[in-house]
N, C-alpha and C positions, 0 to 999 in steps of 0.2 A: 456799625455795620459789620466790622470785623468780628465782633464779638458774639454776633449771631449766626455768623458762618460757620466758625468749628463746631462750636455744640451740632450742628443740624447735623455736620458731614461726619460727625462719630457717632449720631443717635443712625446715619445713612446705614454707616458699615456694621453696626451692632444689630441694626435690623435684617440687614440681608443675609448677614451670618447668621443668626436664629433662624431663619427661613429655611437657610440651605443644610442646617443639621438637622431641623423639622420635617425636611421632604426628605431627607439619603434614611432617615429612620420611621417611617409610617409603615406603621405594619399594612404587612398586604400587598404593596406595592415588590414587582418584580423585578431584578436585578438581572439582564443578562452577562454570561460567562465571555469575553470578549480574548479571543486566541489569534496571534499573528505571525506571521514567520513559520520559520521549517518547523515542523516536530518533532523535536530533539528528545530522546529519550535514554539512560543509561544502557538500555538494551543495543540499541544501535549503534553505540560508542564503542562496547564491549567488541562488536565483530570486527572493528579494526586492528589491523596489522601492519607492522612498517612493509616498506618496497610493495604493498598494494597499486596496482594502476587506478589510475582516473575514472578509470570507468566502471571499475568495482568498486570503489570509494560511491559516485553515483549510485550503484544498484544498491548500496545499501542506506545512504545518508539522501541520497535524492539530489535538486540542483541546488548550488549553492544560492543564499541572499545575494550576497554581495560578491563581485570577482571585480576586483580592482585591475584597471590596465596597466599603472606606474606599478602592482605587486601582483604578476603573474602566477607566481609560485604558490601565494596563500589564497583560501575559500575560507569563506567566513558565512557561520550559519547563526540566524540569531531567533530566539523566539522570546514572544512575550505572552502572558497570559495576566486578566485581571479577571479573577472568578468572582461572579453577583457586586458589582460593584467595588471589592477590597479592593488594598492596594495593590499595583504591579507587579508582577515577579517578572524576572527579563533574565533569560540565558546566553549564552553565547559558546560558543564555540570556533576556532579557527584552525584551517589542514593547512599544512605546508608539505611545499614537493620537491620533489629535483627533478624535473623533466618530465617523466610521465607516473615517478614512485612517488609514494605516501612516508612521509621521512618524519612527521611532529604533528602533535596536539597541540593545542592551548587553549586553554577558557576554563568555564565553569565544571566541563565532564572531564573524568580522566578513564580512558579505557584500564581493564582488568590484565592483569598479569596471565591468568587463566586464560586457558582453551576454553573456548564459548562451545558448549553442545547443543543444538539449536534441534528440540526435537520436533519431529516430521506432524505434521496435522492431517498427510493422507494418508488413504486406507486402500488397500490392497483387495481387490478382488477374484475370487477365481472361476472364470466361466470354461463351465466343460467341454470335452472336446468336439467337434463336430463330424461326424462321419461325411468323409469326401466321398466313400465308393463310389454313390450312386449321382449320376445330376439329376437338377431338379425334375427336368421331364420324365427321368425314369421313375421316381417317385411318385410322380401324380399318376400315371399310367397303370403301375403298380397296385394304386389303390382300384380301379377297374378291372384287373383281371383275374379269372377264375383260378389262377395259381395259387398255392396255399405258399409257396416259395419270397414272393412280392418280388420278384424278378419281372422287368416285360418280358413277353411273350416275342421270339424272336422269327422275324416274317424272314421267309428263305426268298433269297434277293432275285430278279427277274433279270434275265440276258437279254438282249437287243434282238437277238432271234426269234426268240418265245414271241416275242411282242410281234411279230413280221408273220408268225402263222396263225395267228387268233382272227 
């Protein structure tokens, strides 16, 4: 009895290993890109600086993964990516503080010694001036009247009296 059990349970595992290198490699079949964790990138490493506050550390790295309550002072950012199937790649990063500044790196990114110039993606437009003289209803008015000036035509105002002898 023994002696027909191992053969079985190695012909098991030899078979489901051929299966499972059979199916990860059939062409055709699609592989999704599978991304977790912050998005860490050299770019955003780079715009750090020491004595940064908290909150521009935020505006530029986002919320941290992890904030430990036993390790207040460190934020720990971690990302993984396994693109079509390969194997994993897994980054990390970790900020440390002293109170509310940005004091240390550690991990896999190291910020750049250089001033990051981070150029502008907006564009500047120039809308022309607009003539305040006139308000709107002298405008429209304007357009109806026999003046070659486009001025309104200015009604001479009536007294309280005028109005008592008519």
């Amino acid at each position: 009895m023994k002696r027909t059990v191992f053969p079985l349970a190695v012909a098991a595992a030899l078979t489901l290993t051929a299966c499972e290198t059979i199916l990860n490699n059939l062409p055709g079949v699609y592989s999704i890109d599978i991304e977790q964790g912050n998005m860490i990138d050299q770019a955003m490493v780079d715009q750090l600086r020491p004595n940064m506050s908290k909150r521009q550390v935020l505006y530029i790295m986002g919320s941290p993964m992890l904030t430990d309550t036993f390790h207040e002072r460190r934020w720990d950012y971690l990302y993984s990516d396994q693109p079509g199937g390969e194997a994993r790649v897994q980054k990390r990063i970790s900020l440390f503080f002293d109170g509310d500044n940005l004091i240390g790196v550690q991990g896999d990114f190291r910020p750049s010694k250089l001033p990051v110039i981070k150029e502008s993606t907006e564009t500047t437009v120039d809308v022309p001036k607009r003539n305040l003289d006139k308000t709107m209803w002298e405008k429209i008015t304007g357009l109806f009247s026999n003046d070659d000036s486009g001025e309104m035509p200015v009604k001479p105002e009536s007294k309280p009296s005028d109005l008592l002898n008519e």
